[in-house]
N, C-alpha and C positions, 0 to 999 in steps of 0.2 A: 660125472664131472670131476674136473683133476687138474689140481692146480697145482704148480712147483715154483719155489721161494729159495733165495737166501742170502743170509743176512753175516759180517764178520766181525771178530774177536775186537776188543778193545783194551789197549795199555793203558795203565792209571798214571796222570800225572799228579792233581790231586784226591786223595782220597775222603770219601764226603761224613766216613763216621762221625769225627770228632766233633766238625762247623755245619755238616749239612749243605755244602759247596765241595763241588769236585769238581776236576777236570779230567779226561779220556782224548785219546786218539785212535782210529780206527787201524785198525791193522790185519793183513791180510791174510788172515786164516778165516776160512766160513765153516758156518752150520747152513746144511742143506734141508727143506723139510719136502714133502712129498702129500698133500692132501687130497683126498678121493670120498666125496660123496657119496653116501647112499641112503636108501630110506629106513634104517634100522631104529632112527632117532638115540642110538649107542655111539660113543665114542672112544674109540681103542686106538693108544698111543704106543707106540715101540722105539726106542731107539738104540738102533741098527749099530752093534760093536760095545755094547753098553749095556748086558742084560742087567746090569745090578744096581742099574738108575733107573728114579720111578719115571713114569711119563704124565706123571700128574700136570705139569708145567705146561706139555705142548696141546693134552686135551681140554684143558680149561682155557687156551687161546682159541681153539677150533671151536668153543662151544661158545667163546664170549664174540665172536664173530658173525658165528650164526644167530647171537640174541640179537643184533644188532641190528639186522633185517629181518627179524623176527620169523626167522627161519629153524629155529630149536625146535620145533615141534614138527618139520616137515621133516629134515635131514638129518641123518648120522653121519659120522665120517670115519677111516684110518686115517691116522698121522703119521710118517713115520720122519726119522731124522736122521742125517748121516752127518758127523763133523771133520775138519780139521783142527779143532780145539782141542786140547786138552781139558778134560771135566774137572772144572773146584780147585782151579790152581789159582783163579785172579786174572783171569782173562776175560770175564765176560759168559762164558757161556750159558749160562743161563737167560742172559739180554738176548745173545743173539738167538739161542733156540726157538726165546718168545716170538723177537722179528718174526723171524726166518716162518712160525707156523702162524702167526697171523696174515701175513702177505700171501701164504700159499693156500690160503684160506681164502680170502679175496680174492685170488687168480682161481682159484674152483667155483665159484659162484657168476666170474664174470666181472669182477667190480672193479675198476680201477683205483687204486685207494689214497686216499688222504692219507700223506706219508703219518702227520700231526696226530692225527686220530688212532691211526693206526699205531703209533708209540704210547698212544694212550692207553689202550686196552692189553700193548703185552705188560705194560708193566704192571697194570690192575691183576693181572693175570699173575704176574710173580708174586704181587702182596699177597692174594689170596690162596697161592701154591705153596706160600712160606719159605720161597727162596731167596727174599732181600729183606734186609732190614729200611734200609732210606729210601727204596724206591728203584737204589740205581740211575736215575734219570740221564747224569752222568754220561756212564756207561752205554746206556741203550741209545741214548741219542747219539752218539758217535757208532754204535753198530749199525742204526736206521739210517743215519744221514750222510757219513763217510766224514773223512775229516777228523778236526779237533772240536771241542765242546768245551767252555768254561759256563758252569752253571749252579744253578740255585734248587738243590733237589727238592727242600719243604718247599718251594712254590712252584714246581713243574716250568723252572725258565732258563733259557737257555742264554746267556750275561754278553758272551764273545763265540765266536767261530775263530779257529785260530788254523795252518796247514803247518804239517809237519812234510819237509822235503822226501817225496816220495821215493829217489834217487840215494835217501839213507837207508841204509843194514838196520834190521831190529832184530835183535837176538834175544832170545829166551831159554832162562835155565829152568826144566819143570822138574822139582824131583819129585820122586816116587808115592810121597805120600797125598792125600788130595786135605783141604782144607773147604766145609761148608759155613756158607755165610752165617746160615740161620743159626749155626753152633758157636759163633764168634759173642765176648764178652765185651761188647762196644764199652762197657763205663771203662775197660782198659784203654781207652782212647781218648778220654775226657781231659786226662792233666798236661794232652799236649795239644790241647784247641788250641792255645796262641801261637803257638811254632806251627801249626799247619795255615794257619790265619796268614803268619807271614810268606810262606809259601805261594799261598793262595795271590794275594797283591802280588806276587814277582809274575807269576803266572796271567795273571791282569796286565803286566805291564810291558807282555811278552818274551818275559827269560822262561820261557815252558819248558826248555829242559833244564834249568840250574831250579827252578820250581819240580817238576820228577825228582831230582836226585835227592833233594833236600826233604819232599815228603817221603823219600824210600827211606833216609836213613831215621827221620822221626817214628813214623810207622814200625820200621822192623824193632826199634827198641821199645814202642810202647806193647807189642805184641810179641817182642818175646823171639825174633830172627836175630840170625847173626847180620851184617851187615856185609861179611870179607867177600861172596861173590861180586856185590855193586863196586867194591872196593877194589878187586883185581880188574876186573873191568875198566874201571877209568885209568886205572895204573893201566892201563894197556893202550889207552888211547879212546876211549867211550866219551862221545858228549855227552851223555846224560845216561845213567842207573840208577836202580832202586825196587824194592818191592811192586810189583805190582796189583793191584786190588789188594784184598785180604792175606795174598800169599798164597801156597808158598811160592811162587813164580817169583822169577827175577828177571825185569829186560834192559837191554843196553840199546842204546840207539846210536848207532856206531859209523862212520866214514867207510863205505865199501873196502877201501884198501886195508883199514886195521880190523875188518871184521876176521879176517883168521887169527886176528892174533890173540881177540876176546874170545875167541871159538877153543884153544887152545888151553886159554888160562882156565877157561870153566870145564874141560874134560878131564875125568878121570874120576871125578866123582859118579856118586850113584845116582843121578840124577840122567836127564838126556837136553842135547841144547838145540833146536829148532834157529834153523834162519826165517826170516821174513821179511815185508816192507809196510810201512805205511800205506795207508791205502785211502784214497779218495771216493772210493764206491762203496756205497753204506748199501741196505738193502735193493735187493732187485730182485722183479718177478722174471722166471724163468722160461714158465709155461703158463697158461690160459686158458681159462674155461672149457 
């Protein structure tokens, strides 16, 4: 049985260390996962382009899926995963990995799934694999659902749905180094919970990208970025820059027509810079039982 999933990247607008409320927009780069059954009752994860990432993540989704029908003890499975992400820059990929192999877990068994349910157990699956600190809920609920999310990560709620104009440029600067959640020092985030507070209410009140840029530039100085990428960016014509997740990623969410010109300002570093768009399609099963 073989089921195929996947689920896409998510840009921060707020980031949820400081207050435990963030907000995300989905954006269209996926994690693809690929599950296959069998009666091994073992679970052996790979992912494909990535030998030197564990797959702890995607076989603790495969396995909490199969507890869930109380199918652990009948079935094993391969997982594999193939992405457009960039790993550990603040995009998400770890949410959407999770999506992406719990869905393809459900389309191997046949089940058609409770999207709700289903964001519940990848992200049990991150706390337990040790790749979030808050949960991400944020994050993943904009990779599962598509769209924007403004939410309440300690209480798994989701406050506003919000759309980012799909018809805008999102440009991403990922340099070369990768940054993990689980090695981030959150208390460096604590002395700017009321400047993200404010962010947050702008973002409530729907300025979501003057909320993005404002958490980009709180973020990059409580953690330690430069700021000058978000910075040539809007000097260029960008509605909205700033860090994204934990970093190191930077996106701009740019007007089609000025997008070469933010493509321009950010080349030449060692870094590489991805176009994309918003994206309205959160998770989708691919293939089926």
């Amino acid at each position: 049985m073989r089921g195929v999933a996947s689920a896409c990247a998510s840009a921060t607008v707020i980031n949820a260390f400081a207050t435990g409320k963030g907000a995300a927009f989905a954006i269209d780069l996926r994690v693809r996962a690929e599950v296959r059954l069998d009666g091994t009752r073992k679970i052996i994860g790979k992912i494909i382009g990535e030998p030197n990432e564990s797959p702890k993540l995607i076989e603790i989704c495969v396995r909490k899926v199969l507890e869930e029908f109380k199918l652990d003890q009948t079935y094993g499975a391969r997982v594999e995963t193939t992405s457009d992400i960039p790993i550990a820059v603040g995009l998400s990929s770890s949410s959407a990995a999770a999506n992406a192999s719990v869905l393809a877990t459900y389309a191997a068994l046949g089940e058609k799934p409770n999207f709700r349910r289903a964001l519940e157990i990848a992200i049990d699956a991150a706390f337990e694999a040790g790749v979030t600190i808050t949960g991400a809920f944020d994050d993943a609920s904009a990779s599962m659902l598509g769209g924007g999310v403004i939410t309440d990560n300690l209480k798994l709620r989701i406050i506003k749905r919000f759309r980012i104009n799909p018809g805008l440029a999102v440009l991403v600067y990922v340099p070369p180094k990768k940054s993990y959640t689980a090695q981030i020092d959150v208390s460096k985030t604590k002395p700017v919970a009321k400047l993200v507070e404010i962010a947050y209410k702008e973002a409530l009140r729907g300025n979501v990208l003057g909320a993005l840029t404002l958490n980009g530039i709180i973020y990059s100085s409580a953690l330690g970025y430069d700021s000058i990428l978000a910075l040539k960016a809007l000097n260029e014509g960008a509605l909205a820059a700033g860090l994204t997740g934990k970093g190191p990623a930077v996106v701009a969410v740019v007007k089609p027509e000025n997008a070469e010109r933010v493509r321009r300002a950010w080349e030449g570093g060692e870094g590489k810079v991805i176009s994309t768009k918003p994206s309205i399609r959160g998770g989708v099963i691919e293939a089926m039982g």
